[in-house]
C-alpha positions in Angstrom: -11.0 20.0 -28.6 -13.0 17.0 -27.4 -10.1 14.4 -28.2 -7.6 16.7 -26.6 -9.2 17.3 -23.2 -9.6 13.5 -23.0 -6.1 12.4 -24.0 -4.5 15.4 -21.5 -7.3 13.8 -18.5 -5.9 10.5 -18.8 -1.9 11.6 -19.5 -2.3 13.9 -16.1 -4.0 11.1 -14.5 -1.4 8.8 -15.3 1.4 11.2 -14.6 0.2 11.4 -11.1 -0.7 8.2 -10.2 2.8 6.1 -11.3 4.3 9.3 -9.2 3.2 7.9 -6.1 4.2 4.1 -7.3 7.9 5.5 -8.0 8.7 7.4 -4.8 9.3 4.4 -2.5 12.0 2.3 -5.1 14.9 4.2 -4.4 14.2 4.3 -0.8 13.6 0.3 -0.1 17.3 -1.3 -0.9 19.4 1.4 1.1 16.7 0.8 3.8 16.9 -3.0 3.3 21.0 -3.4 2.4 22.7 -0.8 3.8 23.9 -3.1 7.1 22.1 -0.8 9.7 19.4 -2.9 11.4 15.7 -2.0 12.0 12.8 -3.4 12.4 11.9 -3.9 8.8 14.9 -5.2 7.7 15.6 -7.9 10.9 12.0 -9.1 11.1 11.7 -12.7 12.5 15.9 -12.7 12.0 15.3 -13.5 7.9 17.7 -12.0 5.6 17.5 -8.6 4.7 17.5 -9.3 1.1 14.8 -11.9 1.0 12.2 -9.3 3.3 13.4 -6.7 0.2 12.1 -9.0 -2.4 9.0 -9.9 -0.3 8.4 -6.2 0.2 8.9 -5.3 -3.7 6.6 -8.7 -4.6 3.9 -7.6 -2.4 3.2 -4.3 -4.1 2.6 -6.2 -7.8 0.6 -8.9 -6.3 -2.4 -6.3 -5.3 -1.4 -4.8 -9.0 -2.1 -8.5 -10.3 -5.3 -8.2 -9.2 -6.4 -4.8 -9.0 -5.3 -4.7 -13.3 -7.4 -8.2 -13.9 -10.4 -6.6 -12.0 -10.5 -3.0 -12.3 -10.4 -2.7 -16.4 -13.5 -5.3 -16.7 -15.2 -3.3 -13.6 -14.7 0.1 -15.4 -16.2 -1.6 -18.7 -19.5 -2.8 -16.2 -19.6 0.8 -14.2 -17.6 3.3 -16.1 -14.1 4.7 -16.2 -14.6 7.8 -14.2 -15.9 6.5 -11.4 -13.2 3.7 -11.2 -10.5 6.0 -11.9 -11.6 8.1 -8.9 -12.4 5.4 -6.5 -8.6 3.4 -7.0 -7.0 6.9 -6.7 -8.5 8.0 -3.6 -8.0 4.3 -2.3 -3.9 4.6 -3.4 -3.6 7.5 -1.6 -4.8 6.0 2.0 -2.5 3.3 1.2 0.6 5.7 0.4 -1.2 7.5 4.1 -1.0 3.7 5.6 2.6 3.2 4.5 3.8 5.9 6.4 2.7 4.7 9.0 4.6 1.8 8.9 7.4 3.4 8.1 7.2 5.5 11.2 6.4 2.1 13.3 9.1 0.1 11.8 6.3 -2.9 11.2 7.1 -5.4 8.5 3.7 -6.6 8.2 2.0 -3.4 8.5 4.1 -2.1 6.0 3.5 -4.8 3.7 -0.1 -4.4 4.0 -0.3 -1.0 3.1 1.7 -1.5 -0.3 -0.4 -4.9 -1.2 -3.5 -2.2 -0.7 -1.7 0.2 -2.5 -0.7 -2.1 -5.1 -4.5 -3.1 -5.5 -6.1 0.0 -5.9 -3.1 1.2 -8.7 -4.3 -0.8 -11.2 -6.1 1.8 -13.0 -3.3 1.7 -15.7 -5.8 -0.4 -17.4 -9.0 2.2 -17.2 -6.8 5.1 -18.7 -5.3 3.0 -21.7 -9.5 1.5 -21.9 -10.5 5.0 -22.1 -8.2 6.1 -24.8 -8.7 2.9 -26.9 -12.7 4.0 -26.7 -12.7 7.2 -28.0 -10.1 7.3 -30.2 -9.2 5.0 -33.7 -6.6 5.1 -35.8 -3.1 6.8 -35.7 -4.4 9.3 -33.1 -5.4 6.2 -30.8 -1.7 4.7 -31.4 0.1 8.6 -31.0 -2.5 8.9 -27.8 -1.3 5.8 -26.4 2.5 6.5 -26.9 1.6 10.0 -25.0 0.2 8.2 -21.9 3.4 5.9 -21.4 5.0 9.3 -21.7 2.6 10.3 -18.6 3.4 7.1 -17.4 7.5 7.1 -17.3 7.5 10.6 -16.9 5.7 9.8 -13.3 8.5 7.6 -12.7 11.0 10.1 -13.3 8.9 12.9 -11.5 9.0 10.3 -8.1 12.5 9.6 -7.5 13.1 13.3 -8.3 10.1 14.0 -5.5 12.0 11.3 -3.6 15.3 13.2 -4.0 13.9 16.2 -3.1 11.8 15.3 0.3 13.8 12.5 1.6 15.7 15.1 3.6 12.6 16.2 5.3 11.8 12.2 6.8 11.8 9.1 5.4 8.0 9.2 5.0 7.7 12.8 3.5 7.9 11.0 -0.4 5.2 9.2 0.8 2.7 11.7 2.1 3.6 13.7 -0.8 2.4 10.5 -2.8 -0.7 10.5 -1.2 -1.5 14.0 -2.2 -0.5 13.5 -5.5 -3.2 10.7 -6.0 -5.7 12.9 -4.3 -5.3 15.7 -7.0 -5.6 13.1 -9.6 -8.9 12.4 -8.4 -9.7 15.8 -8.2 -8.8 16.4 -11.6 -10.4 13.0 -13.5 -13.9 14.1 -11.7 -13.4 17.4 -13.0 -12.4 16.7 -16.6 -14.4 13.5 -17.3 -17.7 13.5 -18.3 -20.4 11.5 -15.9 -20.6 8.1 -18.0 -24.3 5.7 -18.1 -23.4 2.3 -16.2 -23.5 -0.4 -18.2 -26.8 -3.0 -17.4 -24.9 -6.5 -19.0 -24.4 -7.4 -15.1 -26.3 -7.4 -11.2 -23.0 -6.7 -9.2 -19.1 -5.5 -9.1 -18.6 -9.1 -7.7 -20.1 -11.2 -10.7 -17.5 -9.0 -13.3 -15.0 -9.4 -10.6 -15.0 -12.8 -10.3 -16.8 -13.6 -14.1 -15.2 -10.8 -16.5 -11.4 -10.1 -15.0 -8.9 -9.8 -17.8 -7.2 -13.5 -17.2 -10.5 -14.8 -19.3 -9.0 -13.7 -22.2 -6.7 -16.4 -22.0 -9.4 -18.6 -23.1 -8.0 -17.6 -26.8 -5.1 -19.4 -28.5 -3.9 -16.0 -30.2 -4.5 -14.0 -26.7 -3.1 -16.6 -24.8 -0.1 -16.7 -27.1 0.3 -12.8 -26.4 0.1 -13.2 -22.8 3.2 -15.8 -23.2 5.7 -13.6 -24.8 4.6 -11.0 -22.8 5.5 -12.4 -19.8 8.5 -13.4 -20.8 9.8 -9.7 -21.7 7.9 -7.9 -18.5 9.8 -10.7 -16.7 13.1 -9.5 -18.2 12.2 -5.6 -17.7 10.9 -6.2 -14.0 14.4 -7.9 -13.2 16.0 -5.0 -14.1 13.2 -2.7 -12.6 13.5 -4.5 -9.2 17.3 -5.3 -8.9 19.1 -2.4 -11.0 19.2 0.1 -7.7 20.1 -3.0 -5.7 23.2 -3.7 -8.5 24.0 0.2 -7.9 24.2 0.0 -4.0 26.6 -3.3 -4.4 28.4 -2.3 -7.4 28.6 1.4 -7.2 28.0 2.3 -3.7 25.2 4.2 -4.4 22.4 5.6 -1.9 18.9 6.2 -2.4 20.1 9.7 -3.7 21.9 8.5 -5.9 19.4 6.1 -7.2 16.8 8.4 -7.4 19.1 10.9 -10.1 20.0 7.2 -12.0 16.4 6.9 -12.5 15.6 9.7 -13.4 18.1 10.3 -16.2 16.3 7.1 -17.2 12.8 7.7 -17.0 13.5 11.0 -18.7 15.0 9.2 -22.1 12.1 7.1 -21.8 9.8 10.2 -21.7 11.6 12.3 -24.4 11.3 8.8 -26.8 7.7 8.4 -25.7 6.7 11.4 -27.7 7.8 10.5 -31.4 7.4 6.7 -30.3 4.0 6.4 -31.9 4.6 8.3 -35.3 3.2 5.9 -38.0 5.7 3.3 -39.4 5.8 1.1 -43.0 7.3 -1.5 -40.7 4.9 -4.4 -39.0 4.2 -3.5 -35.2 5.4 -7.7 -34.4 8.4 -7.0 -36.2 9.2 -3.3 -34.0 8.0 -5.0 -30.9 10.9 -7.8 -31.9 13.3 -5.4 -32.3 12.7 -3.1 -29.5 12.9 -6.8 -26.9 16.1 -7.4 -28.3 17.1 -4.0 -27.3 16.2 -4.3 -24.0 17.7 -7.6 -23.9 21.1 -6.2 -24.5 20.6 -3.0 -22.0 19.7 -5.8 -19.3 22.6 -7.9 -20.0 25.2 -5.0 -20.0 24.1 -4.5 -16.2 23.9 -8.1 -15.8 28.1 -8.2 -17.2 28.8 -6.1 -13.7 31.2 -3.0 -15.2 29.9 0.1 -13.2 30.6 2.8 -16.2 28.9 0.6 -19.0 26.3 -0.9 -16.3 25.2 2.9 -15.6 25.2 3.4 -19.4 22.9 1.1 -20.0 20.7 1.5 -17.4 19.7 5.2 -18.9 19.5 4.1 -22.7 17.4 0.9 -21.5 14.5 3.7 -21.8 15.0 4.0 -25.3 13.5 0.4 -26.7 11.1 -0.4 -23.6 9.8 2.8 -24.5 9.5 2.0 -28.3 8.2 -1.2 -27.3 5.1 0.1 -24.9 4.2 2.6 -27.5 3.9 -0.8 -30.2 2.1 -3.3 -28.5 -0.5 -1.7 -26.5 -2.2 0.3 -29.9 -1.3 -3.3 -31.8 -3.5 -5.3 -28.8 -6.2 -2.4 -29.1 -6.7 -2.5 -32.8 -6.4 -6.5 -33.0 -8.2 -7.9 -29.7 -10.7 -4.4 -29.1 -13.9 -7.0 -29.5 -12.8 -8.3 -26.4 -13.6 -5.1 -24.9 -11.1 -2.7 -24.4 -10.8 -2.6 -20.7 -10.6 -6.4 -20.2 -7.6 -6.1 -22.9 -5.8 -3.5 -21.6 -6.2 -5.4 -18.4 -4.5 -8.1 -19.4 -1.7 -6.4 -20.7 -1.8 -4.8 -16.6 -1.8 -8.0 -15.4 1.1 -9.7 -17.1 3.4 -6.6 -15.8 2.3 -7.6 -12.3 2.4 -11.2 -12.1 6.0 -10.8 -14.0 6.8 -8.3 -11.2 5.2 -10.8 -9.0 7.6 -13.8 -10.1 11.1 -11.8 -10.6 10.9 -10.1 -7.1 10.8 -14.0 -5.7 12.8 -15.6 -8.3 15.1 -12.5 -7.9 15.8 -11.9 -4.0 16.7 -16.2 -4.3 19.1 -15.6 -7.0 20.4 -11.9 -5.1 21.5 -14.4 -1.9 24.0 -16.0 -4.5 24.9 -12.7 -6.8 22.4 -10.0 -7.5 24.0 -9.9 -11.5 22.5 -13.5 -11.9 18.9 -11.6 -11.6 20.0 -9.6 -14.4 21.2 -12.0 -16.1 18.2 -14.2 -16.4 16.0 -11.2 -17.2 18.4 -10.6 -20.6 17.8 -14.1 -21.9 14.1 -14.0 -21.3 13.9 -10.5 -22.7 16.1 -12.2 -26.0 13.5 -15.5 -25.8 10.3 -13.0 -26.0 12.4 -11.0 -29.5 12.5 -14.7 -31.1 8.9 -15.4 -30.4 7.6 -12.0 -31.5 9.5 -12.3 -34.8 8.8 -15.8 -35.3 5.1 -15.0 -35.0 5.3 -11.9 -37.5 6.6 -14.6 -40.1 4.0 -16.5 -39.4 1.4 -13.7 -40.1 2.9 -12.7 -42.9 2.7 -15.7 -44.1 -0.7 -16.2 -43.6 -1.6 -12.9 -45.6 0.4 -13.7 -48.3 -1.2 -17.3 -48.3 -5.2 -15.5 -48.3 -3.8 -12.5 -50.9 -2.8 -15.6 -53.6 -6.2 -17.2 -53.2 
């Protein structure tokens, strides 16, 4: 009963949080590409494209730093407390957004989603949470659960979008902020009250002495953070770019994007729930497989045919989802002495920084054709496949080598 009110505290958690980080994506390239000026889209007379992939960069970059920091600060003060604190904090940035929204301010706007950004990267506390409590199968079937939470957020927030964007352009976003203010609620309601840990003085010495990115200190961590980014590079070109492909290739609006993404995020959701059922095969050689699925998904979209392009984009779900319910229990049962928060941090922080590089990378390559973004994010996807079954050769090697001696 104990296990089952934690693993339902940090699915609901999750649910609610990543539904307040989905409602603005199928609002920001109609806003940004649809030819009507405003005062987002014509600040300081840049392209529109380029102040989209600034806006959808800024968002990651307070991710990039809010996953590094916030898993090694719940490890110093606790997870509850963390949990509530980014929650409340996401949800006067979602407020702050608004706002901006309302004010047609650029920088304002990208202010409130760097803040917002920041204070979402409790992804790392829930995973840290489950990987504490939990062991064995149940840790890896409680971790594919929670990217269940997760994705089905995401498809939850561009229904929400759907559903309120007839109400004002920055009704999805108030309805964000109350979202994140229940998930407060609820985590200080279902959580027990955790003992601080005394190892430091100060949030600012594990800030600036424990984040995740120390990890990469290790040859085999730094080797995971490698081929990591290299997929979440591939996945976040698609992420980013795929609603921008459907406004320029099938004349989509942000409508129409949100009921693509959610036929999407609900395959992902449905395969998140059997995702973590034990296996005889290696998890290096299932993480493999599932990148060169997503590999091929990516670079259907990236070969510009609207009916296979839309195809692809809702069975995408099905290996990324297969793939986030491998690695994450893999990285918790290999690299857990590194403390699990500081791990699952890591894994946080590679998303954002790939987020962080693709939405740059990609609104450069967009100016020329948006299908080269694509594109490149299928052959890094492919590059991260080889690695991970190159390195699952090599392990297998290596136990086969000990096993004869």
């Amino acid at each position: 009963m104990q296990h089952a009110l934690l693993i339902a505290a940090a699915c609901l958690m999750a649910l609610l949080s990543t539904v307040g980080a989905a409602l603005p994506y199928p609002i920001l390239p109609p806003l940004f590409a649809s030819g009507v000026a405003n005062g987002l889209n014509s600040f300081m007379d840049l392209p529109p494209k380029s102040l989209l992939g600034v806006a959808l960069a800024i968002n990651p970059l307070g991710l990039l730093i809010g996953s590094a920091v916030l898993g090694p600060l719940s490890d110093r003060f606790g997870r509850r407390p963390m949990m509530v604190l980014a929650s409340l904090g996401a949800a006067c940035g979602h407020g702050l957004s608004a706002l901006a929204l309302v004010a047609e301010s650029y920088p304002l706007f990208l202010f409130a989603r760097f803040a917002t950004g920041l204070l979402e990267g409790r992804s790392a506390v829930a995973r840290a949470l489950l990987a504490d409590h939990l062991s064995g199968q149940l840790r890896l079937r409680a971790m594919s659960w929670l990217n269940g939470a997760f994705y089905l957020g995401w498809l939850v927030g561009p229904l929400m979008a759907a559903a309120t964007l007839g109400f004002g352009l920055t009704v999805p976003f108030w309805t964000a902020a109350a979202a994140l203010l229940l998930s407060a609620l609820l985590v200080a309601l279902a959580l027990p009250r955790e003992a601080a840990s005394t190892a430091t003085t100060s949030w600012w010495q594990v800030a600036r002495d424990q984040h995740s990115l120390n990890l990469l200190r290790h040859d085999e961590l730094r080797r995971l953070f490698i081929v990591q980014l290299a997929l979440t590079c591939g996945v976040t070109a698609f992420y980013e770019f795929y609603p921008l492909w459907l406004v320029e290739v099938a004349a989509y609006d942000a409508r129409g994007i949100a009921w693509m993404t959610a036929a999407m995020c609900a395959v992902m959701t449905a395969v998140s729930l059997f995702g973590g059922r034990p296996s005889a095969i290696a998890p290096l050689r299932r993480a493999s497989w599932n990148a060169m699925g997503v590999a091929c998904a990516v670079g259907t979209v990236a070969a510009g045919n609207a009916s296979f392009g839309m195809a692809a984009i809702i069975l995408f779900g099905v290996p990324m989802s297969c793939y986030n319910a491998v690695v994450p229990g893999w990285c918790a049962e290999r690299f857990g002495d590194h403390g699990q928060g500081a791990v699952m941090g890591l894994l946080s922080t590679t998303f954002c920084l790939a987020n962080i590089l693709m939405a740059v990378a990609g609104s450069l390559l967009a100016l020329v054709d948006t299908r080269l973004v694509l594109g490149l994010g299928a052959l890094l996807a492919a590059w991260a496949s080889w690695r991970l079954q190159g390195w699952h050769g090599e392990m297998a090697a290596s136990q086969a080598s000990e096993a004869a001696r």
